[in-house]
N, CA, C and O of each residue as an XYZ file, in Angstrom:
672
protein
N     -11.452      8.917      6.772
C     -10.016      8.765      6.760
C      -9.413      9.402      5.511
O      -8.183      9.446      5.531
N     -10.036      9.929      4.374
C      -9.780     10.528      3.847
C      -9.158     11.506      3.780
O      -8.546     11.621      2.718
N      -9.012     12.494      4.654
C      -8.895     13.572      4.795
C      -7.443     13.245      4.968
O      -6.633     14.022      4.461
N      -6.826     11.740      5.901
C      -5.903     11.794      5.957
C      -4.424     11.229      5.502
O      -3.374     11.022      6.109
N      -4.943     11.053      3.860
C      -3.836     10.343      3.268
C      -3.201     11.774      2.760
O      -3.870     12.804      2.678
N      -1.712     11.668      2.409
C      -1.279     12.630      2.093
C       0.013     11.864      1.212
O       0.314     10.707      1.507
N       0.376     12.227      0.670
C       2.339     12.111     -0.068
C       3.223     12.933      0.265
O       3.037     14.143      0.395
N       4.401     12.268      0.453
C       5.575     12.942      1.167
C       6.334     12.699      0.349
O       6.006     12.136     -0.695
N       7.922     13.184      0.712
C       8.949     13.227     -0.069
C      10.577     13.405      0.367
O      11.110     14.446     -0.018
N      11.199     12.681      0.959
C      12.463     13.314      1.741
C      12.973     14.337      1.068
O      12.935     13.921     -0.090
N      13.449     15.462      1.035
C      14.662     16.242      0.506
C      15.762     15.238      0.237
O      16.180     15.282     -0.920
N      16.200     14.550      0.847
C      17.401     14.003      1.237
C      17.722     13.234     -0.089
O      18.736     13.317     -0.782
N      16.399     12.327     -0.300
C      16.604     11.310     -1.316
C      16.202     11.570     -2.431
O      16.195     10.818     -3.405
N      15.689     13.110     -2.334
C      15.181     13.245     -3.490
C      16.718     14.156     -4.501
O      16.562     14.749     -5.569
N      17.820     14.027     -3.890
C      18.758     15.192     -4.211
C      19.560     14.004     -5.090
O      20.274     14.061     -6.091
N      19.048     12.774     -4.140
C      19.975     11.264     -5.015
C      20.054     11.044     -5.928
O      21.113     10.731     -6.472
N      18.509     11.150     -6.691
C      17.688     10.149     -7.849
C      18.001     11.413     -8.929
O      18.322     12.601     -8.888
N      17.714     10.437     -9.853
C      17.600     10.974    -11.341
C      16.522     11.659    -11.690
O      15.849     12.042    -10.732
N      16.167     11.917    -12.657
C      14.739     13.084    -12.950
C      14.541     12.117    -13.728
O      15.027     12.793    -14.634
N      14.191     10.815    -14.425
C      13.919     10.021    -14.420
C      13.100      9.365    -13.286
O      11.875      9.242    -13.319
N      14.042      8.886    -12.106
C      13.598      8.471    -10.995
C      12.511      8.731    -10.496
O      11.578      8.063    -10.049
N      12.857     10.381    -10.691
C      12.051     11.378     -9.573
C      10.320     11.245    -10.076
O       9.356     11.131     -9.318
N      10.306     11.307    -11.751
C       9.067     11.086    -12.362
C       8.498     10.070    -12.154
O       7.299      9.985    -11.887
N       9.501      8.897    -12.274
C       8.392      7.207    -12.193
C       8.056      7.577    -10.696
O       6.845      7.396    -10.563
N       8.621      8.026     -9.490
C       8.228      7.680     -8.145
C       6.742      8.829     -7.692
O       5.713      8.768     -7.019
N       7.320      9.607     -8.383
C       5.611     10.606     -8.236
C       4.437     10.306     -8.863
O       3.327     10.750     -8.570
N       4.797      9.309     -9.998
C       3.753      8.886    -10.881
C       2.845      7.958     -9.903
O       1.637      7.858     -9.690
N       4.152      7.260     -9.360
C       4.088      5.975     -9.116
C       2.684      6.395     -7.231
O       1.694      5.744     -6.896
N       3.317      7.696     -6.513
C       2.883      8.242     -5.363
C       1.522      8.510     -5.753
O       0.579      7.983     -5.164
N       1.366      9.365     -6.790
C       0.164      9.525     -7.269
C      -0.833      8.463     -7.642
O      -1.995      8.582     -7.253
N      -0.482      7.493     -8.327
C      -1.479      6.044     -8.251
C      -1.982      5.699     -7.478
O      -3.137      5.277     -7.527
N      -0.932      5.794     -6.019
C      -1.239      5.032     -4.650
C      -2.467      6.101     -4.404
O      -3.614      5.673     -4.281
N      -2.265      7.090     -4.357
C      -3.225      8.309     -3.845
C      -4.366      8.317     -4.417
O      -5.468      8.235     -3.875
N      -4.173      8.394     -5.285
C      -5.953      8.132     -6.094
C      -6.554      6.738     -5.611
O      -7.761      6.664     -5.383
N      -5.632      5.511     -5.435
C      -6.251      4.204     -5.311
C      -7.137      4.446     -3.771
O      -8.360      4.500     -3.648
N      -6.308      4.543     -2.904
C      -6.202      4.554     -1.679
C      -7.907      5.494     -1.045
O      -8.754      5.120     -0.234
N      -7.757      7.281     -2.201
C      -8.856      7.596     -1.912
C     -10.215      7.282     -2.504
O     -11.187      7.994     -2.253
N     -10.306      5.908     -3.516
C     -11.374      6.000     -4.155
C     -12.725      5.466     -3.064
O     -12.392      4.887     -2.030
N     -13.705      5.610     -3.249
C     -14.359      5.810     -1.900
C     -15.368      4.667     -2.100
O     -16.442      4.697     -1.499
N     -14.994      3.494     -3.068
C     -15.237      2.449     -2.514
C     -14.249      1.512     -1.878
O     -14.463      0.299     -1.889
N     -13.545      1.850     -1.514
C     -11.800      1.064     -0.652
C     -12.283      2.079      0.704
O     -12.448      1.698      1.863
N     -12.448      3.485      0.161
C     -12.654      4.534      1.398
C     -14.072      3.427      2.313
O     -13.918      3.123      3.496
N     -14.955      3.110      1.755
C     -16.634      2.674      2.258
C     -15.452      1.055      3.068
O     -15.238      1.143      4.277
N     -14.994      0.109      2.501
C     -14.445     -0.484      2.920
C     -13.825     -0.402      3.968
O     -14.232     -0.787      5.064
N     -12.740      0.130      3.721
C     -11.858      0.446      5.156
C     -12.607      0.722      6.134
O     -12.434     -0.019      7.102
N     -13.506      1.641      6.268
C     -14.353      1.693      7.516
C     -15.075      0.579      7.788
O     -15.359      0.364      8.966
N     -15.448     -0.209      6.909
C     -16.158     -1.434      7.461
C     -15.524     -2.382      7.962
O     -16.106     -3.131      8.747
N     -14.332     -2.560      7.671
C     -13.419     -3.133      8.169
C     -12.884     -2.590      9.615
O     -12.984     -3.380     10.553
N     -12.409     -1.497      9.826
C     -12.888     -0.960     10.979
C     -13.389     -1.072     12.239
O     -12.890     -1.262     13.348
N     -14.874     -0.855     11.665
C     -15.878     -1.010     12.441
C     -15.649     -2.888     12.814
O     -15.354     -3.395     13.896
N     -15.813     -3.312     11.990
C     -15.868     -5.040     11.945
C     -14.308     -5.430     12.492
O     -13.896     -6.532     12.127
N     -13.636     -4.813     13.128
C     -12.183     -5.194     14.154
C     -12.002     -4.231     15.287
O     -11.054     -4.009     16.040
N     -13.409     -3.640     15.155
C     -13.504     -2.469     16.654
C     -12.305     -1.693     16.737
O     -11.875     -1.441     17.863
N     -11.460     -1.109     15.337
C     -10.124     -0.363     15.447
C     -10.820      1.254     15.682
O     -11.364      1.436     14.593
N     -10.999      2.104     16.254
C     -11.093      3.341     16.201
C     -10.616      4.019     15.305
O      -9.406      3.945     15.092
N     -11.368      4.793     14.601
C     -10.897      5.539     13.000
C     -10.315      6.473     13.455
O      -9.678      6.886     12.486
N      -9.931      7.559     14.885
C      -9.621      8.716     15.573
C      -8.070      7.886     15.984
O      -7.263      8.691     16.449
N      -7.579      6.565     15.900
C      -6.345      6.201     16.395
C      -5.519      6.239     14.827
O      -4.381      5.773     14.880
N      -5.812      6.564     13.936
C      -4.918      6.955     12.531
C      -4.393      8.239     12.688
O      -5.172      8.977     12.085
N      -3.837      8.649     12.987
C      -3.332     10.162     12.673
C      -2.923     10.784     11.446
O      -2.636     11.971     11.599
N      -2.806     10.336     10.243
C      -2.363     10.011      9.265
C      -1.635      9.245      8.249
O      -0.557      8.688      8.457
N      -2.168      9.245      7.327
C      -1.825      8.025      6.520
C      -0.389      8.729      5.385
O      -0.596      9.865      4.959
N       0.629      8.210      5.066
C       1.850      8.957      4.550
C       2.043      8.721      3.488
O       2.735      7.827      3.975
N       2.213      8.523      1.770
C       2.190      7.686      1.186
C       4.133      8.629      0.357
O       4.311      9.599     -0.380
N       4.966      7.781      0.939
C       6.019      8.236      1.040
C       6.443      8.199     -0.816
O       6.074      7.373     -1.651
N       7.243      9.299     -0.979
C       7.661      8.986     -2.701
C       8.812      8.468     -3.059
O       9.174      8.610     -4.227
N       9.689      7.703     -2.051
C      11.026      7.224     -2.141
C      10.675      5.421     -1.847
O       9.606      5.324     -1.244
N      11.046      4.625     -2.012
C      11.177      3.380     -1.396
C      12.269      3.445     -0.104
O      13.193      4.256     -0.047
N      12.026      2.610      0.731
C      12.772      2.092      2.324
C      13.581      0.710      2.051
O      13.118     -0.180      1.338
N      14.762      0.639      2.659
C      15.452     -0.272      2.952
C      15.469     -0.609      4.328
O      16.221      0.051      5.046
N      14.776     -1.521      4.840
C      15.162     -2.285      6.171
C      16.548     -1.945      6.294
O      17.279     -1.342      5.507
N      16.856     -2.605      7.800
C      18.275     -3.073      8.328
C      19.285     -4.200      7.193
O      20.392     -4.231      6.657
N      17.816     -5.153      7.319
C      18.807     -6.930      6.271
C      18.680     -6.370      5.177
O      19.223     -7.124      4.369
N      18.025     -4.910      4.305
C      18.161     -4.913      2.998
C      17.337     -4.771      1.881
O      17.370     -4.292      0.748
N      16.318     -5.583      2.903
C      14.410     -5.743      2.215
C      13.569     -4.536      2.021
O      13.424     -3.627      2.838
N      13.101     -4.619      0.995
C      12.091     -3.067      0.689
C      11.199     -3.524      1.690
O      10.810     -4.664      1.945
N      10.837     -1.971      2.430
C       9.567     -2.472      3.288
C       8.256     -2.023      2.502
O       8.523     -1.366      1.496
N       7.071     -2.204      2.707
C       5.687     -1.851      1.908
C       5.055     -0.960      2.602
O       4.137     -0.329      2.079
N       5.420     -0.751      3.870
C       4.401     -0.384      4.999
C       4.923     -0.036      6.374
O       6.129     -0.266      6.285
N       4.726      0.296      7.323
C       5.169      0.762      8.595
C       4.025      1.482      9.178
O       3.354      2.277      8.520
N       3.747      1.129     10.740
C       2.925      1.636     10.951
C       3.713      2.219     12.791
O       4.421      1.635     13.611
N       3.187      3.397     12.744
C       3.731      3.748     14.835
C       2.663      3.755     15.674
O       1.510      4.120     15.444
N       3.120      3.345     16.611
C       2.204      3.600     17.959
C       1.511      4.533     17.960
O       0.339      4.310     18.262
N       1.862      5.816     17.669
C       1.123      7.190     17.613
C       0.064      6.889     16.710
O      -0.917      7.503     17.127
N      -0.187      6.347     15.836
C      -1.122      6.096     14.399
C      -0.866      6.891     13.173
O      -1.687      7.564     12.550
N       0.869      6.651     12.821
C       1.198      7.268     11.568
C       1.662      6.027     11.087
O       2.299      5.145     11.664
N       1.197      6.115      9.826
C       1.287      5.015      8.691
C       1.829      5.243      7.604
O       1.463      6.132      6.836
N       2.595      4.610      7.444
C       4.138      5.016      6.149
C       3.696      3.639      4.771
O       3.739      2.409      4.783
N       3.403      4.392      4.010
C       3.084      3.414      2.488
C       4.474      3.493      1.714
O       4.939      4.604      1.458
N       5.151      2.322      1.334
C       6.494      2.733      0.071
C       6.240      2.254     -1.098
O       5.308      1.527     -1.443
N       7.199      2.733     -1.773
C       7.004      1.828     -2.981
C       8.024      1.263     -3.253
O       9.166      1.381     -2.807
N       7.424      0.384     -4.304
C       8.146     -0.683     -5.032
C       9.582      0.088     -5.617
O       9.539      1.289     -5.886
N      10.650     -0.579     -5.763
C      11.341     -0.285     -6.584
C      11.706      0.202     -8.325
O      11.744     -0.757     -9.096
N      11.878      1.121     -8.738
C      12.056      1.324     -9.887
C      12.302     -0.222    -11.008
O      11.421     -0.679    -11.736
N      13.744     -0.795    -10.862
C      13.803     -1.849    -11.132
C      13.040     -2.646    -11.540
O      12.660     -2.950    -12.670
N      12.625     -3.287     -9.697
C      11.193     -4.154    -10.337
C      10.297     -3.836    -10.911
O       9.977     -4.607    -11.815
N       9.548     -2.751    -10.743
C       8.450     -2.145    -11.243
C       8.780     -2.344    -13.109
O       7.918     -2.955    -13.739
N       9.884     -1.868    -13.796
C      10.616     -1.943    -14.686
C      10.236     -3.748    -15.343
O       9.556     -4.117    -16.300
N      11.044     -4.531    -14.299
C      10.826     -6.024    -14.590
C       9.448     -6.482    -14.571
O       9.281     -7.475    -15.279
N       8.714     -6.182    -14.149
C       7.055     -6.906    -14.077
C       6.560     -6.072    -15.053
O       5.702     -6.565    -15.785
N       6.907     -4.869    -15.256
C       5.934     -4.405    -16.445
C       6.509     -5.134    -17.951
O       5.798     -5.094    -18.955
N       7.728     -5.724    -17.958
C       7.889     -6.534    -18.529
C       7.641     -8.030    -19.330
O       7.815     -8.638    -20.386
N       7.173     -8.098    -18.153
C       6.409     -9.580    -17.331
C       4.770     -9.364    -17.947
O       4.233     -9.879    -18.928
N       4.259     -8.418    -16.970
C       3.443     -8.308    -17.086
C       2.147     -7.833    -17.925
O       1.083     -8.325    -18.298
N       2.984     -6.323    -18.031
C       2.601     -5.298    -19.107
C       1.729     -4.144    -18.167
O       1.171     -4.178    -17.070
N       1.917     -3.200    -19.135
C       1.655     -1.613    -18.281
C       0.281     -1.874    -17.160
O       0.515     -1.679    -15.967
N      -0.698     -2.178    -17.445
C      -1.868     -2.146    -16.772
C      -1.951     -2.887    -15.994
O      -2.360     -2.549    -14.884
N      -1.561     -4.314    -16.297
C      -1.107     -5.358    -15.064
C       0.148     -4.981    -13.677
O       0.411     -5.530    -12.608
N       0.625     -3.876    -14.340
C       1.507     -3.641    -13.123
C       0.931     -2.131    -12.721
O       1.463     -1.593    -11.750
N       0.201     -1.643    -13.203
C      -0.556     -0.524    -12.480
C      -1.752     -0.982    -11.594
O      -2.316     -0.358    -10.695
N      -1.998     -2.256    -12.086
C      -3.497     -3.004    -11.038
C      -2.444     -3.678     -9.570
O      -2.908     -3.710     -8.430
N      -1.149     -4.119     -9.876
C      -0.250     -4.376     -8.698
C       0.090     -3.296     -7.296
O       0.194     -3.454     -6.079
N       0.194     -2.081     -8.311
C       0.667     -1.377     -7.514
C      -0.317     -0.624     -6.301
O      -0.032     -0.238     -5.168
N      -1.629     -0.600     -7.094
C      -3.137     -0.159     -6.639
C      -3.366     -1.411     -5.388
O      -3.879     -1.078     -4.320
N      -2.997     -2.660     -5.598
C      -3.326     -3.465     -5.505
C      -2.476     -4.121     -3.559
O      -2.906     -4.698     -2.560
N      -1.296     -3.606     -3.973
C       0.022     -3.872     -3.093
C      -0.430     -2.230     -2.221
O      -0.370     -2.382     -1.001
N      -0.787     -0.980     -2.585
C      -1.125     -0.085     -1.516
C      -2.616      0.277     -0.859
O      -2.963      1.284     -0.242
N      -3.398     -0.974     -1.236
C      -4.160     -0.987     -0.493
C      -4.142     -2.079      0.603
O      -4.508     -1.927      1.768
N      -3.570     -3.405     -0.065
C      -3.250     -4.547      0.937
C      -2.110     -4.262      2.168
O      -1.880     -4.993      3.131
N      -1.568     -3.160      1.876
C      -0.122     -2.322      2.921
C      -1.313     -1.701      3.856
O      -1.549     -1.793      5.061
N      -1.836     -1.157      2.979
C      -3.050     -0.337      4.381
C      -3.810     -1.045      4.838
O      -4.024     -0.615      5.971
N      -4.268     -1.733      4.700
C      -4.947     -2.878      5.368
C      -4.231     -3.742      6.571
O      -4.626     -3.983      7.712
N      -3.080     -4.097      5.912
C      -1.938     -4.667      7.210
C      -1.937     -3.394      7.972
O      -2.725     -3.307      8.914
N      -1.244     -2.505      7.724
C      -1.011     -1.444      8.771
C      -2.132     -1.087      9.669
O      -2.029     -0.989     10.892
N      -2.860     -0.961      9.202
C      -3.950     -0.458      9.977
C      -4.720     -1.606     10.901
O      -5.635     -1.258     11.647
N      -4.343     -2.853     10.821
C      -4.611     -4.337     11.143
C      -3.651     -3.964     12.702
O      -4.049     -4.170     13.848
N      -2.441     -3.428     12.324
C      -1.186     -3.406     13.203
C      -1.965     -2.308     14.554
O      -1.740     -2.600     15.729
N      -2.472     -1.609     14.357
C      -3.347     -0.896     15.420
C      -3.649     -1.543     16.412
O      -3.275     -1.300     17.559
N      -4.502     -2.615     15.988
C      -4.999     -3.553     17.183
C      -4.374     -4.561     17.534
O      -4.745     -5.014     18.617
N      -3.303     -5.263     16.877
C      -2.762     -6.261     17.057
C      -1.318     -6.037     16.834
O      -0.588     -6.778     16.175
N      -0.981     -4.989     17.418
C       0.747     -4.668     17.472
C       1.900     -5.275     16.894
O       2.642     -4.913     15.982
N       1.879     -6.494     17.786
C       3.537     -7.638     17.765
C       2.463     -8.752     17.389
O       2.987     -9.814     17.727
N       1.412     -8.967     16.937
C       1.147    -10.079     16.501
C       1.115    -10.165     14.673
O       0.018    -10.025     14.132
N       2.391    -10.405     13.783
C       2.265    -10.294     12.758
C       1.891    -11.373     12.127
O       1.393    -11.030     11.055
N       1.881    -12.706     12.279
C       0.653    -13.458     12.435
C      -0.121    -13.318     12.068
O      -0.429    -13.514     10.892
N      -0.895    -12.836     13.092
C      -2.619    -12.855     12.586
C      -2.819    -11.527     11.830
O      -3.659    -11.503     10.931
N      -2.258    -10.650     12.065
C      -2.171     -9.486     10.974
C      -1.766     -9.997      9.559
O      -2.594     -9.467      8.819
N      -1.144    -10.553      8.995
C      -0.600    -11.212      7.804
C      -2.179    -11.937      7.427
O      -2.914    -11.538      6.524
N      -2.489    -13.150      8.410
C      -3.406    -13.511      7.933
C      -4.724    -13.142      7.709
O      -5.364    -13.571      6.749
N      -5.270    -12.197      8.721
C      -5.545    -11.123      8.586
C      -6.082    -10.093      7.439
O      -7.176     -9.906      6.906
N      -4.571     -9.420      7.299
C      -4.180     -8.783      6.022
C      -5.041     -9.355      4.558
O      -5.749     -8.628      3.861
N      -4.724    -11.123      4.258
C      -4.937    -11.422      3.413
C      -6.283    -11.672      3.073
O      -6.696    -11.665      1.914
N      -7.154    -11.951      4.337
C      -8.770    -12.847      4.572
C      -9.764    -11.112      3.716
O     -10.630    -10.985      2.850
N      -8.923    -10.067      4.655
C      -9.611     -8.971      4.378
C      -9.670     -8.387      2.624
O     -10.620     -7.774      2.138
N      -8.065     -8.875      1.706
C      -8.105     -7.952      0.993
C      -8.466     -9.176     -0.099
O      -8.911     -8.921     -1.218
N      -8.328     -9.922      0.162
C      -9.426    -11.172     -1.154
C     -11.065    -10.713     -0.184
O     -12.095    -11.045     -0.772
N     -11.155    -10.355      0.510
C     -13.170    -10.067      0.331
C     -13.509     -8.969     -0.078
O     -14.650     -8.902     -0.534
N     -12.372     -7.282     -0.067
C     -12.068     -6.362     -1.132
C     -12.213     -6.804     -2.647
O     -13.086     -6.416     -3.423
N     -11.144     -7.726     -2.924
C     -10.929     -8.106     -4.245
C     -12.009     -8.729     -5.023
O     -12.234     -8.620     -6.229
N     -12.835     -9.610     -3.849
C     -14.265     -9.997     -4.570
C     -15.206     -8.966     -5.191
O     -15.750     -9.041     -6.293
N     -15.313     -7.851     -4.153
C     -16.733     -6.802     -4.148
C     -15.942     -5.341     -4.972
O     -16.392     -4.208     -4.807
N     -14.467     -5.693     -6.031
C     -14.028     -4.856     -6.725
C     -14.643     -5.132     -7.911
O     -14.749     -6.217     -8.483
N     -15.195     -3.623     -8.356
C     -15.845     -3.687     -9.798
C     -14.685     -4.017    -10.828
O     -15.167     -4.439    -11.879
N     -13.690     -3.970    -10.837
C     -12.943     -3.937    -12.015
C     -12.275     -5.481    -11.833
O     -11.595     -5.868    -10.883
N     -12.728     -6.339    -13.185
C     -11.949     -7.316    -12.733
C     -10.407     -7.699    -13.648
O     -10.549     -7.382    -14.829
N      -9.290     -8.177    -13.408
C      -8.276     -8.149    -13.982
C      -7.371     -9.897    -14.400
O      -7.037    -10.833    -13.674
N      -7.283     -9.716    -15.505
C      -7.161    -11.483    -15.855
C      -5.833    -12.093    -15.268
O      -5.611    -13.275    -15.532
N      -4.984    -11.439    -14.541
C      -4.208    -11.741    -13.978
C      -3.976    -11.751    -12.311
O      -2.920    -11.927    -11.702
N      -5.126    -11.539    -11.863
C      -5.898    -11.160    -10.669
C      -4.956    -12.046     -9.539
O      -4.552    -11.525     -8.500
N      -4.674    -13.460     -9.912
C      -4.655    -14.043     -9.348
C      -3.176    -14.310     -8.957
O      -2.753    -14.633     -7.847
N      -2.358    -14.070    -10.309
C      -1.235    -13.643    -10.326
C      -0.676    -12.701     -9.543
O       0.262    -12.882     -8.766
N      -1.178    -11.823     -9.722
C      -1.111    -10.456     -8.193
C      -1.200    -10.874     -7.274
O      -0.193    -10.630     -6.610
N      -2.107    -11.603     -6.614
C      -2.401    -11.500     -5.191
C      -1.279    -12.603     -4.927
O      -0.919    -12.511     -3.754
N      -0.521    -13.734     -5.685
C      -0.179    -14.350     -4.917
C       1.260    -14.114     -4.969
O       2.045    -14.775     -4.289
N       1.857    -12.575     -6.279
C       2.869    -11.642     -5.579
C       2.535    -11.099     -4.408
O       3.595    -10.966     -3.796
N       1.719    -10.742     -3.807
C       1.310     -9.831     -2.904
C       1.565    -10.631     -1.643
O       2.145    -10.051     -0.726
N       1.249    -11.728     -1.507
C       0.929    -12.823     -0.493
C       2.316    -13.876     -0.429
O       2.634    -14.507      0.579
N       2.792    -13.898     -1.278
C       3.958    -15.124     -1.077
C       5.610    -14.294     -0.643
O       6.613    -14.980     -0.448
């Protein structure tokens, strides 16, 4: 599945933002991209996979968009996935990202963000087999990326703190 993560970029929104903006969100695209391809998440995902009988040939590509999404009500979305098997990754907001590194501090919100686009791909790709059931995809989502989070070499003292941004 490698082959098929990629980063995108609207024209549209990119004519909006500041060159400021434009830097934190490519920085920010680029994190996801390296996280996403490191090829023990890569060894994962397929086992996961295999272990929910999802067909690795029903992904068509994976998108890892450089703008954030606004729903209809307003809400950043994390993730989107289509029928066809294209999968849309966003990001976090400037702002927040801004406020938790605050909170948090630089590395703690770079382990979030690694952290929030692999648990997005995991839901999404959950959404394959289980469409309109967000439910068990959610729960799902979560069973899968705490048994990730166990068998991750790097461990982070706020670990726990993350996941239950990630989850609540």
């Amino acid at each position: 599945m490698i082959d098929k993560i990629t980063i995108t970029a609207s024209s549209k929104k990119r004519a909006i933002f500041s060159e400021n903006h434009l830097n934190f969100y490519m920085k920010y695209a680029f994190l996801v991209f390296r996280s996403l391809r490191k090829p023990f998440f890569q060894k994962f995902v397929s086992w996961m996979l295999r272990k929910e009988k999802i067909d690795e040939d029903k992904v068509k590509d994976v998108q890892i968009k450089t703008f954030p999404f606004r729903n209809e009500n307003g809400k950043g979305l994390a993730g989107k996935c289509k029928i066809k098997g294209n999968i849309f990754i966003y990001p976090r907001r400037l702002e927040f990202c801004r406020e938790k590194t605050q909170e948090l501090g630089k590395e703690n919100i770079n382990f979030y963000i690694k952290s929030r686009a692999r648990a997005t791909l995991i839901h999404e790709l959950l959404h394959l087999k289980y469409a309109s059931n967000e439910e068990k995809v959610r729960e799902l989502t979560k069973r899968y990326f705490n048994i990730f989070a166990k068998h991750q070499h790097t461990q982070n003292s706020n670990g726990h703190k993350i996941a239950k941004m990630l989850f609540t």
